[in-house]
Steps between C-alpha positions, in 0.01 A plus 500: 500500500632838434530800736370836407801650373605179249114575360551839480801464299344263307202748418697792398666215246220364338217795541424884570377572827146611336500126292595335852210648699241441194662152456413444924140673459394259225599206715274638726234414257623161348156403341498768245652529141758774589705656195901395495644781734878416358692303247786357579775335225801319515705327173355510200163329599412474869199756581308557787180711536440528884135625620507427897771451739350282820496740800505252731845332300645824293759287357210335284410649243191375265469519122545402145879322424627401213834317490609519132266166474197647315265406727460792784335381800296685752655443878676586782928577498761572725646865463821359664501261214428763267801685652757221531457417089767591294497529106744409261719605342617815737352285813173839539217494781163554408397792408192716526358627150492868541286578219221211621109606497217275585314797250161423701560090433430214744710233603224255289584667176837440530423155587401431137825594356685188395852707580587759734813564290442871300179617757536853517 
């Protein structure tokens, strides 16, 4: 389990404060189709669009993943995993797509996308 300070760190990595504290308030509400608040990337095709972190366990973070497979499935992940990944060839972290909007979408439409890879 982490302390406060490793998940603050980890936070200021992967998110804005403002995408954090939207990401916490929609895992308030878990049973509704929230928009991706972030997009996160790493190597040429691993993508993650988060919606809802889990208050109760903010290093679990809910959305759509896809691993370069084709097949993106909806589900929770590990931010620490997210962090510790490294992509080749320079060995980079995930990174968050700066220039990611939702544009009024819901989670569900991007559910029917058979790849993640090129979502703007």
């Amino acid at each position: 389990m982490y302390d406060h300070k490793t998940r603050l760190n980890n936070r200021q990595k992967l998110f804005t404060k403002l995408q954090y504290e939207q990401l916490i308030a929609n895992g308030r509400k878990r049973d509704q189709n929230h928009p991706p608040v972030v997009k996160l990337f790493g190597g040429a095709c691993f993508t993650w669009l988060l919606s809802e972190i889990d208050p109760d366990q903010p290093e679990i973070a809910f959305g759509l993943c896809d691993l370069g497979q084709g097949t993106p499935e909806l589900g929770s992940v590990s931010l620490a995993e997210i962090l510790a990944l490294r992509f080749p060839p320079f060995r980079l972290p995930a990174e968050r797509d700066l220039h990611f909007k939702a544009k009024g979408r819901r989670m569900s439409e991007f559910t029917d996308k058979t790849s993640l890879v090129g979502v703007a």
